[in-house]
C-alpha positions in Angstrom: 128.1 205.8 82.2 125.1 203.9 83.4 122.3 202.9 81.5 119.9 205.5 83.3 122.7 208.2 83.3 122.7 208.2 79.4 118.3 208.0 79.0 118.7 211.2 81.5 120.9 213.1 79.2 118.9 212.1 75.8 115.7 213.4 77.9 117.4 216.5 78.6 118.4 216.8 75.2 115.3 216.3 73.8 113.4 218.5 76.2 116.1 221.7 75.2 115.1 220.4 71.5 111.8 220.5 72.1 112.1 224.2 73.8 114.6 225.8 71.5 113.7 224.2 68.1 110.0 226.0 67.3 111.9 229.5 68.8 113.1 229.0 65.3 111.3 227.2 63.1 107.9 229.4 64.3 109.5 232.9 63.4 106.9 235.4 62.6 104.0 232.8 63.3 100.8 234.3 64.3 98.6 232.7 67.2 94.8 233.3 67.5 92.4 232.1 70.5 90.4 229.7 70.0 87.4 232.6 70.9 88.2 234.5 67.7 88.7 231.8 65.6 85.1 229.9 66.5 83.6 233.8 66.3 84.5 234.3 62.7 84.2 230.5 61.3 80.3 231.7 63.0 80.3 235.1 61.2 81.2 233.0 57.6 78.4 230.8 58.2 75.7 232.9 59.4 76.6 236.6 58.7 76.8 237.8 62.2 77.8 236.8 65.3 76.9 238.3 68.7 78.1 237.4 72.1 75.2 235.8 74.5 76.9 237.8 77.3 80.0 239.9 78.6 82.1 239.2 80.8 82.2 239.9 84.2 85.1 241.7 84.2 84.6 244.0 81.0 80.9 245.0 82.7 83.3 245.9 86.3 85.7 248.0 84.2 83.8 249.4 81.6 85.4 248.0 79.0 88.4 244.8 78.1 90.9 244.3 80.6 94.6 244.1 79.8 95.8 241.5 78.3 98.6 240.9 81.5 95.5 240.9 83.8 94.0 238.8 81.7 97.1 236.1 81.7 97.5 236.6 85.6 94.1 235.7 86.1 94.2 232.4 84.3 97.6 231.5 86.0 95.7 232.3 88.8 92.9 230.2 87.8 95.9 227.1 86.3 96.9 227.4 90.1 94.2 227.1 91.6 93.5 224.0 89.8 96.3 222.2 89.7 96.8 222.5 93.9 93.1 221.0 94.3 94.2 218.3 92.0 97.4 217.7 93.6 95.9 218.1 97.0 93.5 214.9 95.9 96.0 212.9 94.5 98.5 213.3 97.6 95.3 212.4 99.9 95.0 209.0 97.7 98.7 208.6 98.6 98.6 209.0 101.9 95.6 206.5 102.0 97.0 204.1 100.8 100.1 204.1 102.5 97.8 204.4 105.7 95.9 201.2 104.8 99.2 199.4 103.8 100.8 200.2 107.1 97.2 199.5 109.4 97.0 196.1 107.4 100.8 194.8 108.2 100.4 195.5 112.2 
């Protein structure tokens, strides 16, 4: 097997590790936002928090929107993102090979 054969197959490995491995070793962990934790570490220092504003979305529906809305929206909003990055990067690309080619002629 070739050198780069056998780094592709510890990657692999280690990627499945890395996927599998907390499945297990995480049982039964709870995870809190990073919102609720900052709200109550504001709460033990002061005595009471209040939110500046609601969101724009809670004032819409009258009232918190489900939780799956909630995650499609910020895959919505992760996708969003990441095409304008991508888009950027592929334009540097494309520059460059554009200069590169313009510069050998």
């Amino acid at each position: 097997m070739k050198r780069e054969g056998k780094i592709a197959v510890v990657l692999m490995v280690l990627v499945i590790a890395i996927v599998v491995i907390p499945l297990f070793a995480l049982k039964g962990a709870e995870f809190g936002g990073s919102d609720d934790a900052g709200s109550q570490k504001v709460e033990e220092l002061t005595g009471e928090y209040e939110p500046w504003f609601t969101p724009v979305f809670e004032t819409a529906l009258n009232g918190e929107i489900p939780g799956e809305v909630e995650s499609l929206l910020f895959c919505v909003q992760t996708g969003i993102g990441v095409g304008i990055v991508a888009f950027i990067m592929g334009r540097f690309v494309e520059r460059k090979k554009h200069e590169k080619s313009s510069s050998s002629c």
